[in-house]
C-alpha positions in Angstrom: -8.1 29.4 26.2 -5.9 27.1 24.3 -7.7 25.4 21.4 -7.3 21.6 21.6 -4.5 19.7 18.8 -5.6 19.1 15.4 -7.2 16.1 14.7 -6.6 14.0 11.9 -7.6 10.6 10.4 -6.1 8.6 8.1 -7.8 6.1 5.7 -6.1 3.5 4.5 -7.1 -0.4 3.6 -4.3 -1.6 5.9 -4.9 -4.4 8.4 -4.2 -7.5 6.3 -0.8 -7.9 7.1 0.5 -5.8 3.3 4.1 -4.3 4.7 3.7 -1.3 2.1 0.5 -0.5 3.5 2.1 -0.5 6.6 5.1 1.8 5.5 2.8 3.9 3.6 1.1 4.7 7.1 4.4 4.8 9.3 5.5 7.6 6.9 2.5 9.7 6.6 2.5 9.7 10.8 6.0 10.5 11.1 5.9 13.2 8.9 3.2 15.4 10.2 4.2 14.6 13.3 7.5 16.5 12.9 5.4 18.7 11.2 2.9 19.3 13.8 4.0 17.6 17.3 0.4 18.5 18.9 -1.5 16.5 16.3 -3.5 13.9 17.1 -4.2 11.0 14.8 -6.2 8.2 14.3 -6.8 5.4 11.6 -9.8 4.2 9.8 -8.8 0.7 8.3 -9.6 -3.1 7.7 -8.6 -4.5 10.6 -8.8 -2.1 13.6 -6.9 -3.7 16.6 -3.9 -4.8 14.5 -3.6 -1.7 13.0 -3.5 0.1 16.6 -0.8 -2.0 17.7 1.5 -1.7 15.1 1.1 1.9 14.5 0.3 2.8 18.2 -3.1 5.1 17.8 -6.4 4.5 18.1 -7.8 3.1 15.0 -11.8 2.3 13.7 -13.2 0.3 11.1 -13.2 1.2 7.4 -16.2 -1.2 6.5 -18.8 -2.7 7.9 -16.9 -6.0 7.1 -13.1 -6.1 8.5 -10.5 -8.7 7.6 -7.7 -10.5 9.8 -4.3 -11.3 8.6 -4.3 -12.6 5.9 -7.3 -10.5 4.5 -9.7 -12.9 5.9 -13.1 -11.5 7.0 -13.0 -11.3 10.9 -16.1 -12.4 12.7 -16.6 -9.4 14.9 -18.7 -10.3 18.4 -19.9 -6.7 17.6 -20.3 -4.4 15.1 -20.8 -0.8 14.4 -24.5 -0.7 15.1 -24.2 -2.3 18.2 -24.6 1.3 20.1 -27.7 2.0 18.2 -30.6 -0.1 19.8 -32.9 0.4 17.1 -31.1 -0.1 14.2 -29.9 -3.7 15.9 -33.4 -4.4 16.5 -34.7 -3.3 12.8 -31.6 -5.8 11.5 -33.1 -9.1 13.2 -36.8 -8.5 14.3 -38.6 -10.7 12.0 -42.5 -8.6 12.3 -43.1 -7.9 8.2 -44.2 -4.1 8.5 -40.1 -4.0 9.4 -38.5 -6.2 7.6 -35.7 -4.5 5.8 -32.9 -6.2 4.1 -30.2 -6.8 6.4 -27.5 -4.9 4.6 -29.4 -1.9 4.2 -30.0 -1.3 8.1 -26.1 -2.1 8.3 -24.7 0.1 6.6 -27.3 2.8 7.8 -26.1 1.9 11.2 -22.6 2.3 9.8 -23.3 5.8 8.2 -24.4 6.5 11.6 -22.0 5.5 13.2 -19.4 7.0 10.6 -20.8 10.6 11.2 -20.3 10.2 14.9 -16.8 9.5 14.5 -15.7 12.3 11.6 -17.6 14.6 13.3 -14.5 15.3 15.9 -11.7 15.1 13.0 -10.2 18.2 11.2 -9.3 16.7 8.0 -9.7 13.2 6.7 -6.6 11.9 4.6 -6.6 9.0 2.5 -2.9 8.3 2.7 -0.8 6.9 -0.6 -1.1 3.3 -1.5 -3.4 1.7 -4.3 -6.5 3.1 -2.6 -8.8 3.5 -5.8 -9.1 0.1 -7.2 -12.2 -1.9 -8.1 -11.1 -5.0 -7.4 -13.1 -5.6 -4.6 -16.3 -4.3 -6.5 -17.8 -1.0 -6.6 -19.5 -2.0 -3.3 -16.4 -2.4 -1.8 -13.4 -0.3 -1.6 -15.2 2.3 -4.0 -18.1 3.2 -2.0 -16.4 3.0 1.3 -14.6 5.9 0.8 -17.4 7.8 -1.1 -19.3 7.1 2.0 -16.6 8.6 4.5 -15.7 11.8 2.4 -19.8 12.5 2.1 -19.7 12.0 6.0 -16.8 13.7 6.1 -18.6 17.0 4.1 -21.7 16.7 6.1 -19.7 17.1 9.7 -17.5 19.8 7.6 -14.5 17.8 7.6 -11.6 18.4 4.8 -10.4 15.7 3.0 -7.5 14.9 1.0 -5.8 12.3 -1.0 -2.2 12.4 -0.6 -0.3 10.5 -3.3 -2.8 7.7 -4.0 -2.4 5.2 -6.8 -5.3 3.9 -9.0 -6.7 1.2 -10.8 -7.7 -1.4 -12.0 -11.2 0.8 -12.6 -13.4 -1.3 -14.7 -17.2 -1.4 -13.9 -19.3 1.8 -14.5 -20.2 1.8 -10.7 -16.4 1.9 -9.6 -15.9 4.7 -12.1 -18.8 7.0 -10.7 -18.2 6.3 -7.3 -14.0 7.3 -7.5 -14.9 10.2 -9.8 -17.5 11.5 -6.9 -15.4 11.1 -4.3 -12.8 12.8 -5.7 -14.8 15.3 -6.7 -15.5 15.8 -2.8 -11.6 16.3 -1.7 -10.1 19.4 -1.0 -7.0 18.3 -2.4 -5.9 15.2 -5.0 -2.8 14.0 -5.4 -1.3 11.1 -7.5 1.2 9.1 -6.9 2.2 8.7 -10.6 1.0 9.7 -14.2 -0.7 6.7 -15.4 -3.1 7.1 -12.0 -3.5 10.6 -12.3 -4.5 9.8 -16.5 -6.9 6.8 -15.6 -8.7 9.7 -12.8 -9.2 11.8 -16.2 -10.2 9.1 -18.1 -13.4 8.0 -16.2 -14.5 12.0 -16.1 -12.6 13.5 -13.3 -11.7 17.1 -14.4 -10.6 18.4 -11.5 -7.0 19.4 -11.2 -4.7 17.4 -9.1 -0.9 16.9 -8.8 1.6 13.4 -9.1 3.8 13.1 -6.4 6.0 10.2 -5.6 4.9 7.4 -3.4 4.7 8.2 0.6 7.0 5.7 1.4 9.5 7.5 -0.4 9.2 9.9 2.2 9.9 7.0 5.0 12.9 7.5 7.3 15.4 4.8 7.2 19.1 4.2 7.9 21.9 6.0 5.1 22.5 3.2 2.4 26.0 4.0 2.9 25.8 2.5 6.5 23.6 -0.8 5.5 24.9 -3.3 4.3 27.3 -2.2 2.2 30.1 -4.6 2.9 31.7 -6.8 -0.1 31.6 -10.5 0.2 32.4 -13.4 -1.1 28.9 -14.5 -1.7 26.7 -11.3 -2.8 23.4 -11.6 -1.4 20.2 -12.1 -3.4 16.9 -11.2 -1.8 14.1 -12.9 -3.8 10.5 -11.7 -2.7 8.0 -14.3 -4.5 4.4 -13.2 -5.6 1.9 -14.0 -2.6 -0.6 -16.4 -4.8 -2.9 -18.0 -2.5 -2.0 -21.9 -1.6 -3.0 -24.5 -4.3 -6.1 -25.4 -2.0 -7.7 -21.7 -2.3 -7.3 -21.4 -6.1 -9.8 -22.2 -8.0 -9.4 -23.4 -11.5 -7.3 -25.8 -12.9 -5.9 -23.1 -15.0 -5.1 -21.2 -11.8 -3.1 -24.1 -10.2 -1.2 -24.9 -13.3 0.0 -21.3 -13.7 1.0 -20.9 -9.7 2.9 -24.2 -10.0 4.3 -22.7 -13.6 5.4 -19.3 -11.7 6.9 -21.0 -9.0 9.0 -23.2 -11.1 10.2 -20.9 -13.0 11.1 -18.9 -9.5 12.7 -22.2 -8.0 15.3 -22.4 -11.8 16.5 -18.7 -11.5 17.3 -19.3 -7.9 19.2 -22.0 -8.7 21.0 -20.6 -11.2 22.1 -18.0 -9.0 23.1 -20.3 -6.2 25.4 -21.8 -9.1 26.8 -19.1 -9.7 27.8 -18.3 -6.3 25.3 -16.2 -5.1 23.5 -16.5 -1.8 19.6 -16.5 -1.8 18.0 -14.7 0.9 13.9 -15.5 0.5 11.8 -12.9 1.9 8.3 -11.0 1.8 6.8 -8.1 2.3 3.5 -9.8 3.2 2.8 -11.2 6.4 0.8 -14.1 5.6 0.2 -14.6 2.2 3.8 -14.5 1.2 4.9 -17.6 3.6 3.0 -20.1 1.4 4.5 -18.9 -1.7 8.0 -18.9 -0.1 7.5 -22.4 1.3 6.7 -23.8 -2.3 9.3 -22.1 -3.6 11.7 -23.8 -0.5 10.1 -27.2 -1.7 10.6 -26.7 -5.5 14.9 -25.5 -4.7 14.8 -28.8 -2.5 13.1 -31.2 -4.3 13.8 -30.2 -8.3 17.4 -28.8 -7.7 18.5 -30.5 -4.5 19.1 -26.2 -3.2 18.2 -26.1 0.7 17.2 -22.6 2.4 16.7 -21.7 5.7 13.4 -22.1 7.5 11.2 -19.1 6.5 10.6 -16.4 9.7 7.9 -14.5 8.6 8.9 -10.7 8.9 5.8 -8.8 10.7 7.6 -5.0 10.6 8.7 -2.8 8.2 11.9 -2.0 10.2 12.6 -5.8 10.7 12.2 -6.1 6.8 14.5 -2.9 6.1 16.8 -4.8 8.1 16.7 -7.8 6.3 16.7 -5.9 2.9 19.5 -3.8 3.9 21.8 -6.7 4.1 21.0 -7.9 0.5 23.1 -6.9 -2.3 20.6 -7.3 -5.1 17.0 -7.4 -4.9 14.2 -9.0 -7.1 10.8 -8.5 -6.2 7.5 -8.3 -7.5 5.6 -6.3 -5.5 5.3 -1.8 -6.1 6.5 -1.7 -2.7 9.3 -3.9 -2.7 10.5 -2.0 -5.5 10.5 1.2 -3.6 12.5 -0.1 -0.7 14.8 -1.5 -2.6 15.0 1.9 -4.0 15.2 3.9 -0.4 17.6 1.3 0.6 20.0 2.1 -3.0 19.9 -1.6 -3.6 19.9 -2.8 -7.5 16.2 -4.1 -7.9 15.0 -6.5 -11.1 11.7 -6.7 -10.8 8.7 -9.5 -12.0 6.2 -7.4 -12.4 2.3 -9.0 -12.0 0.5 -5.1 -12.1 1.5 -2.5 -14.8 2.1 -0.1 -12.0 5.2 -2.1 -10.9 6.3 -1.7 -15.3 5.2 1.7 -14.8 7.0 2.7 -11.6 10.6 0.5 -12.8 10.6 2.8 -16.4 10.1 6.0 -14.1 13.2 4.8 -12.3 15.2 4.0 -16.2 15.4 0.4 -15.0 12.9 -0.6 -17.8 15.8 -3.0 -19.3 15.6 -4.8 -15.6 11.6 -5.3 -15.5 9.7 -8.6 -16.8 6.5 -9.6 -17.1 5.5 -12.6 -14.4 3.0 -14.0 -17.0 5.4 -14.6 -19.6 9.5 -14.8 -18.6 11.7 -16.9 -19.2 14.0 -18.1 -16.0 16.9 -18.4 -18.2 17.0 -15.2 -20.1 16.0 -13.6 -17.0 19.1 -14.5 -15.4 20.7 -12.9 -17.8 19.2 -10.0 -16.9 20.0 -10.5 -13.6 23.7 -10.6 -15.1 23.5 -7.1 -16.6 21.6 -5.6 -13.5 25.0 -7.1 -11.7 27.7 -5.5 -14.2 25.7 -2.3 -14.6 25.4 -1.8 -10.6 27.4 1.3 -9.8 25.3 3.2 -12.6 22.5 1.6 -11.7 23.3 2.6 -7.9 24.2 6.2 -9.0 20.6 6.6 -11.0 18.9 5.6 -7.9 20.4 7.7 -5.7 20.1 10.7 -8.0 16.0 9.9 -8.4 15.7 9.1 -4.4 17.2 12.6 -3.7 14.8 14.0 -5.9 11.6 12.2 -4.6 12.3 13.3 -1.2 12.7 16.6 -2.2 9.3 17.2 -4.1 8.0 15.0 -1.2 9.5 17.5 1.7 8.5 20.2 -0.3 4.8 19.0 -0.9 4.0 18.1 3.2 5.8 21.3 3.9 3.2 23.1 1.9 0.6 21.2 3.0 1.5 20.4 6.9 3.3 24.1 7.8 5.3 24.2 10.7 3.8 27.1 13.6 -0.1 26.9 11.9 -2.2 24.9 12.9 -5.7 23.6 11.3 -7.8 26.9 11.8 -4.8 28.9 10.3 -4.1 26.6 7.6 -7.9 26.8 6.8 -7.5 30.5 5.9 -4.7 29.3 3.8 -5.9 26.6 2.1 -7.6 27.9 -1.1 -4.2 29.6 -2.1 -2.4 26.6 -1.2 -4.9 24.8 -3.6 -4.3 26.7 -6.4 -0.5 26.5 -5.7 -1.0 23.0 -6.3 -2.8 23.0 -9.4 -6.7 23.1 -8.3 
């Protein structure tokens, strides 16, 4: 009798309209797909029905609270303990003997509800992207995924990170919980140094390995074929940080240093356009970004009489690899935007808001094309912009020589770990040598 496909789920906080998050999924998909054809795959995330239309597979929630777009929380007519009779009755019956805080006979529902879902996978992935970060609180993000890997190990489910990135880790909690859960994988791997250092830093001794970013590992069109036409007018995609509008910060402090950062956005685009370059806005976030381009419209309009066209959101990563691909330059602030500006070979100056995005630029040598968003200076930063221009065709040729590289470790790594001809109960034999292959 044949045995039924693999099945696989992949855990990712997707679902609030990020478009990394969204690459970072389309490639892990594609490539075990070609890898194993007969696979079937599912997503745990943050916002369950987006996430299934854009990426086509069935998908479950990631907490007990989801978000929209826009990383708003959505007010689900049902939630995960709905199925379970008498945890929904131990959540609202008001007789004292039974009483029990609210959240506690949530997420008990949830664990529940968890188990009966893992139970059915083969191996649980949580796939690239800044998954370990406290900035939601060590009762968010942190002890999500501790709960689904301890699930995961009760229902005898593997689990793997594949190229995550980490931090900010802060609070004690948020330490524990990411050192236990990655503790609990069957594999760990980074997608740069300074993760894979902060891991060992709050106690996590286990070997693990730094791979680039999935995305690097994204299919898209030869930069040779995009939009690599001369023109008069070079292009200049700008991506903006996504602050939230003036009317959800805050402190004063807050609003003075979004209207500050846009500003000084609104002069170097100008600039530019005086000097004969074309601005192309764009974002890589679905929602948040709009705002922040719209003020940034405003500011070219109203300080520097400079009018754009009306703002489209883009809602796909192939719509936005199209739009990037017929930019000559790019400056971004996001990790992301950095690495498709790198896939696509465009010249990238990035503002960088994180030290990942400082991190990830030096890895690429384009350290002397990286500023800090807190403190530039729109004038001397279009004269960086001016160097990144006359060093392009280096700066073109460095990029393509590190791409080629990523995507060969990458290749090499899902090769190893997603072997064409074996499936899970073969790779399961296998899977302590490929371990210590790897490093554990």
């Amino acid at each position: 009798m044949q045995r039924a496909p693999t099945k696989i789920a992949l855990l990712h906080h997707t679902g609030g309209g990020n478009l990394g998050d969204q690459a970072s999924v389309d490639a892990v998909i594609g490539n075990i797909r070609v890898r194993w054809p007969r696979t079937v795959i599912e997503l745990l995330s943050m916002n369950p029905s987006e996430t299934a239309r854009i990426h086509g597979v069935p998908s479950y929630p990631l907490r007990t609270h989801t978000w929209e777009l826009g990383y708003g929380s959505a007010a689900r007519k049902s939630n995960s303990a709905s199925k379970f009779h008498f945890m929904r009755w131990l959540r609202t019956t008001r007789t004292p003997v039974f009483r029990l805080p609210r959240a506690i006979s949530r997420e008990l529902a949830f664990l529940i509800a968890a188990f009966r879902i893992i139970r059915h996978f083969d191996l649980l992935i949580v796939s690239g992207g800044g998954q370990l970060t406290g900035k939601s609180g060590p009762w968010g993000f942190p002890y999500s995924i501790l709960l689904w890997f301890l699930v995961a190990k009760l229902a005898g489910t593997r689990c793997m990170f594949l190229n995550v990135g980490a931090g900010p880790l802060t609070d004690p909690l948020t330490k524990f919980f990411v050192a236990r859960t990655l503790y609990a994988a069957d594999y760990v791997s980074f997608r740069d140094k300074p993760s894979q250092a902060l891991a060992r830093n709050i106690c996590f001794a286990g070997h693990s390995q730094v791979f680039p970013d999935n995305v690097y590992s994204l299919g898209v069109c030869p930069p040779s074929v995009v939009g690599s036409g001369k023109r008069e007018q070079p292009i200049v995609g700008i991506s903006p940080l996504a602050y939230p509008d003036a009317s959800m910060i805050g402190t004063a402090e807050q609003k003075t240093m979004y209207a500050d950062i846009i500003a000084k956005f609104a002069l170097f685009a100008s600039s530019l356009a005086r000097r004969s370059y074309s601005i192309a806005l764009f974002g890589t976030d679905i929602v948040e970004d709009q705002a922040t381009i719209e003020d940034l419209r405003t500011g070219l309009r109203d300080r520097h009489n400079i009018a754009t066209p009306a703002y489209e959101p883009i809602k796909e990563v192939d719509e936005l690899l199209c739009k990037m691909s017929a930019m000559d330059y790019v400056v971004t602030c996001r990790f992301h935007g950095v690495v498709l500006a790198h896939l696509l070979n465009k010249p990238v100056l990035a503002i960088s808001p994180h030290p990942k995005v400082a991190d990830h630029m030096s890895a690429l040598g384009l350290s002397k094309y990286c500023v800090d968003i807190n403190t530039f200076d729109p004038h001397l930063l279009a004269d960086t912009f001016e160097a990144l221009v006359r060093d392009r065709n280096d700066i073109k040729d460095r990029m393509a020589a590190s791409l080629a590289r990523y995507k060969l470790l990458l290749k090499g790594q899902l090769d190893d770990l997603f072997p064409a001809n074996m499936n899970h109960v073969q790779l399961g034999r296998r899977w302590p040598a490929l371990i210590r292959k790897n490093g554990r």
